[in-house]
C-alpha positions as CSV (number, residue, x, y, z in Angstrom):
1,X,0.0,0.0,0.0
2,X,2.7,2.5,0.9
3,X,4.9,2.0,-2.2
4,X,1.5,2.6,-4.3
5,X,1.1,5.9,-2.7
6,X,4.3,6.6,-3.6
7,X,4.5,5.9,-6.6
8,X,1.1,7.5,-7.5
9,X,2.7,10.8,-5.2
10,X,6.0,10.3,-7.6
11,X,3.7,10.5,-11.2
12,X,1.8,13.2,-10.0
13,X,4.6,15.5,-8.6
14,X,6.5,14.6,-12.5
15,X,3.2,15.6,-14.1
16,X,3.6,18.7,-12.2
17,X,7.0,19.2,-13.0
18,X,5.9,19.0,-17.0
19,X,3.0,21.1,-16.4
20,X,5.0,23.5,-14.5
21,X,8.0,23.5,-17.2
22,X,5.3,24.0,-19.6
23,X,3.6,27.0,-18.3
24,X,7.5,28.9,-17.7
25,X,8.3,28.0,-21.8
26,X,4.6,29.5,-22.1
27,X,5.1,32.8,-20.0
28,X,8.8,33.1,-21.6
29,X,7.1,33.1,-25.3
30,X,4.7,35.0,-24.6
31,X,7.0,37.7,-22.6
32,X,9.5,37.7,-25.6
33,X,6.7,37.8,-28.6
34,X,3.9,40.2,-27.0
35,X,5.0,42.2,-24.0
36,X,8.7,43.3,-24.8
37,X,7.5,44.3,-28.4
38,X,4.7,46.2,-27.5
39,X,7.2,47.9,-24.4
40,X,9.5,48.6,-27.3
41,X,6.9,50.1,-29.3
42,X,5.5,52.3,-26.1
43,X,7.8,55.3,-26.4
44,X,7.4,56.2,-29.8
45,X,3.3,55.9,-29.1
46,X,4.0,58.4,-27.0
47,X,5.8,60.4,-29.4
48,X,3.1,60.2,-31.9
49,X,0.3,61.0,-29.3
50,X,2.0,63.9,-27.9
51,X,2.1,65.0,-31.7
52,X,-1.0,64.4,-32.3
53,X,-2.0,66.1,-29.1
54,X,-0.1,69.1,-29.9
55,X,-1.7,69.5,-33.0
56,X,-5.2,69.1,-32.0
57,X,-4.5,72.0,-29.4
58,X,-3.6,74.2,-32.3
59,X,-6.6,73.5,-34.1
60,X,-8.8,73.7,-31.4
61,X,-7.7,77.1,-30.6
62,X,-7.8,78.2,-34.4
63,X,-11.3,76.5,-34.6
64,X,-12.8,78.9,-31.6
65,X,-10.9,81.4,-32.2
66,X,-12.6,81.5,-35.9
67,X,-15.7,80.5,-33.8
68,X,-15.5,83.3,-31.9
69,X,-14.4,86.1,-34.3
70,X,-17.9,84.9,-36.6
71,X,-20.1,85.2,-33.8
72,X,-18.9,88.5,-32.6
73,X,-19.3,89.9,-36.5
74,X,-22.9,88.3,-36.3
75,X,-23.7,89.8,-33.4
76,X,-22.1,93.4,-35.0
77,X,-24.2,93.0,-38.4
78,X,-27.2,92.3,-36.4
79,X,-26.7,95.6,-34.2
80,X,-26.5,97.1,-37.9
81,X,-30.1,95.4,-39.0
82,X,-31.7,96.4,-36.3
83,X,-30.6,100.2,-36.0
84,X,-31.3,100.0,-39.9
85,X,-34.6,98.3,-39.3
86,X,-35.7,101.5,-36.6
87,X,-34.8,104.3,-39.1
């Protein structure tokens, strides 16, 4: 009886061992081929989104800036209508 348990302890801490050896060539691969690649990549995303930042700030500001030099000449030609509408 004791030698069975043994042996059945024995298979199943080698089965273990496999499963574990396994999982560390798994983690390695996928450390090598998907995370250092993508941590590789990382800084010159950041390049391109502080670009791209940059240059939506600049066209944001253009944009309301346009915005708000239209209004304020709408608001001025409707002043106009109006003082021309009461003559």
């Amino acid at each position: 009886g004791t030698r069975d348990i043994g042996s059945a302890l024995t298979r199943m801490c080698m089965r273990h061992r496999g499963i574990e050896t396994k999982l560390k060539q798994f983690s390695m691969t996928f450390a090598d081929c998907l995370i250092n690649p993508l941590q590789e990549q990382m800084e010159e995303w950041k390049r391109g989104v502080a670009t791209l930042d940059k240059d939506h700030a600049k066209e944001y500001k253009r944009a309301r800036n346009e915005i708000k030099k239209k209004s304020s000449d709408t608001l001025k030609l409707q002043k106009k209508a109006k003082k021309g509408v009461g003559l």
